[in-house]
C-alpha positions in Angstrom: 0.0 0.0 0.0 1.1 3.5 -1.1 0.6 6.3 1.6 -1.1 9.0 0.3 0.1 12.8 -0.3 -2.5 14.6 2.2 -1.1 16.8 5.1 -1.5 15.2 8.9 -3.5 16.9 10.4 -0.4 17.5 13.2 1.2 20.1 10.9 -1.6 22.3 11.5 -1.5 22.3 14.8 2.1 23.8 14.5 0.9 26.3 12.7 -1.6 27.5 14.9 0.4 27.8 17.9 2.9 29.8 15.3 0.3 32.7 14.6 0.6 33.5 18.4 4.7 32.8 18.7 6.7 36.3 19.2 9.9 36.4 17.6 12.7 36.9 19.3 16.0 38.8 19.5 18.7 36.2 18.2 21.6 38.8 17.2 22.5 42.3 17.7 24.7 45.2 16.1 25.8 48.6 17.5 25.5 50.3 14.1 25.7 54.4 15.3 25.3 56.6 18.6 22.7 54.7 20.4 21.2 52.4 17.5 20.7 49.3 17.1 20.5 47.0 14.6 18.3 43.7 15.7 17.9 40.3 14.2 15.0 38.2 15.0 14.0 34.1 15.2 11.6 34.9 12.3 14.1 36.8 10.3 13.3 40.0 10.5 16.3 42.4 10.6 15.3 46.6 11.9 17.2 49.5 13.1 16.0 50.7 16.4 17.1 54.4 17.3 17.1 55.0 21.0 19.4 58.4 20.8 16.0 60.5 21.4 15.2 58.3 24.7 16.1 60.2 28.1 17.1 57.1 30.2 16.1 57.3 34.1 16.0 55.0 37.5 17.8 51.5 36.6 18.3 52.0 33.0 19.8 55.4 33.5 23.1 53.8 32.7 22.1 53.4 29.2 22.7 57.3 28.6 26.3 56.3 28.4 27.3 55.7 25.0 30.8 53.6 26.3 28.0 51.4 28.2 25.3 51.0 26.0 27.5 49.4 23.4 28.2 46.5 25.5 24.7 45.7 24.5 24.7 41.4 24.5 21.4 39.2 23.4 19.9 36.8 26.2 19.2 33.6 24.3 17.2 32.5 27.3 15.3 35.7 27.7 15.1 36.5 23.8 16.1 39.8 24.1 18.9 41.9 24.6 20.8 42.5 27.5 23.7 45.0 29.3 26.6 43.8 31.8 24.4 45.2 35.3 21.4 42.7 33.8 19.6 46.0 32.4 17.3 44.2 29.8 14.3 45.5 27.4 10.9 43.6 26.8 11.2 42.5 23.2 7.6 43.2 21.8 8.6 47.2 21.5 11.9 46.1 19.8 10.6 44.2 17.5 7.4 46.9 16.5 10.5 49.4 16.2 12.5 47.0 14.2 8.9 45.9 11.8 8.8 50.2 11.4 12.4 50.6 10.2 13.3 47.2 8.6 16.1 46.5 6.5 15.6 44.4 3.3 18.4 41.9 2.4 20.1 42.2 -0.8 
């Protein structure tokens, strides 16, 4: 017996629970003063300016040019991180980079 050609029904199951899946931040890129250029799981690649943002309280640090460049991405947390554990939620990153995205050659 031959199997037939017809999709399990399995497959869509995977892709329902991908319409609700958030990509997120796999690689990052000081590209200027205070932007940053920000790969994501679903291969989306933005720009995200944050030289207009007035940093205050814990992320106050992140005014500092020397310190903000030692941006890192947290593969567990999806997102990127700085050395004192100073993070950013990555549903606004990834709205920021959707706005300004850059389109691969």
């Amino acid at each position: 017996g031959m199997s037939s050609c017809s999709p399990s029904s399995r497959w869509r199951s995977i892709e329902d629970v991908s319409q609700s899946y958030l990509p997120v931040v796999v690689g990052v890129a000081v590209v200027g003063d205070h932007v940053l250029r920000l790969l994501f799981s679903d291969g989306t690649v933005g720009d995200v300016d944050f030289s207009a943002e007035q940093w205050t309280g814990v992320l106050a640090p992140l005014n500092d040019s020397g310190y903000f460049a030692e941006v890192a991405v947290d593969q567990e947390a999806g997102t990127i991180v700085w050395p004192d554990g100073i993070d950013l939620a990555p549903e606004p990153l990834y709205e920021q980079a959707k706005a300004h995205p850059l389109i691969a050659a």
